[in-house]
C-alpha positions, 0 to 999 in steps of 0.5 A: 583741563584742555592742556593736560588732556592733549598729553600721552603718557606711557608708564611701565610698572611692576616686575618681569619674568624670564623663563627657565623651563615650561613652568618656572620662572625667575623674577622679583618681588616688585610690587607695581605701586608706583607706576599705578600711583602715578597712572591715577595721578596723571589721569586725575589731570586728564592725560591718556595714559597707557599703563604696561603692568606686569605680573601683579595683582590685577588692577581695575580698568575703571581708574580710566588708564589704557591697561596692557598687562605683560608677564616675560620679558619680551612681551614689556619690551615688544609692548614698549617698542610697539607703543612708541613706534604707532603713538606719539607719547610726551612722557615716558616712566620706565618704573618696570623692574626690568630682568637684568639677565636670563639663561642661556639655555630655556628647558623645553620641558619641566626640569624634573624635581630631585636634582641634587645640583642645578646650575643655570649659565646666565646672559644679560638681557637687552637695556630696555631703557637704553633704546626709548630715546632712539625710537622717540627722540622728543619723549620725555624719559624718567628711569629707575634706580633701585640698589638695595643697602645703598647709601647716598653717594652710591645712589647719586652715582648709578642716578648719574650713570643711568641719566648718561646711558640712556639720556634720560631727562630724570632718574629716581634713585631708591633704595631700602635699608633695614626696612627703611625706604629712601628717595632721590629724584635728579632732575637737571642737576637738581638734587630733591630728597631723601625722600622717606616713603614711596607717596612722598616720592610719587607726589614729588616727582609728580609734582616736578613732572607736572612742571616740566611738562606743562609749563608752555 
């Protein structure tokens, strides 16, 4: 168990909000589970892992995961870069269903109810994952896909696209199809999957994570 403790892992999981007005938010329905699955999972090796949980259900510190919890936006992304400038981490799990795009313009106060018709004029958000590698060169960086309906040529193609603008090591390309879930992990030209449900795709990339890491 020496080896797998001297490992830092740092995982991101579940949604982000990005605020309209005082009260309201717009976010998604990301649930979490996988970072938590892998958290416990790498923990049960011994590694420290430091989970970065959004807004779900709390999650008992007794598991022994480091858990930082954030709810906006700015606070994953100031979470991450503050990790990863005043530690050294050997993986890093971007599993976060990060917010794409915000409004321009953030009401100070609550938008009083009745309006007819509200419009909100939307910007991209900064790509998160695009920076990890520029602030810690040697982690090891697995990104996330999630394209809801997308078969497998598509799926594939926003994998190999997400591996170029962020010089990931490996991406999970996942999506739900009539309340079907289905899994790709690309791994060096490797190709593993479908893979049918959310446990199968943890285990597996688990397993390959375990290789790639630990094999010296």
């Amino acid at each position: 168990m020496k080896k797998y403790k001297q490992k830092r892992i740092l995982i991101t999981a579940g949604p982000t909000w990005v605020p309209i007005d005082k009260v309201r938010v717009i976010s998604n329905v990301a649930s979490g589970e996988t970072g938590i699955l892998l958290a416990k999972k790498f923990i049960g090796l011994g590694a420290k892992v430091t989970l970065l949980l959004g807004p779900v259900e709390n999650v008992a510190k007794s598991f022994g995961f480091k858990l930082v919890r954030f709810r906006f936006f700015d606070e994953l992304k100031d979470a991450i870069f503050s990790e990863l400038k005043t530690k050294k981490y050997d993986i890093v799990i971007h599993s976060a269903a990060v917010s794409d795009y915000r409004p321009i313009k953030i009401y100070n106060r609550k938008i009083p109810s009745g309006i007819k018709r509200l419009k909100f004029e939307l910007a991209p958000t900064v790509k998160i994952i695009n920076l990890i590698k520029k602030i810690a060169p040697a982690v090891f960086l697995v990104g996330f896909k999630f394209e809801p309906g997308a078969m497998r040529k598509k799926l594939l193609r926003e994998a190999k696209n997400l591996i170029r603008g962020a010089n990931l090591d490996l991406a999970v390309a996942n999506s739900i199809e009539a309340k079907r879930y289905s899994a790709y992990i690309l791994n060096k030209g490797i190709i593993y999957g479908p893979l049918c449900n959310k446990e199968n795709m943890v285990n597996r990339l688990f397993g390959i994570l375990r290789k790639e890491i630990w094999k010296n």
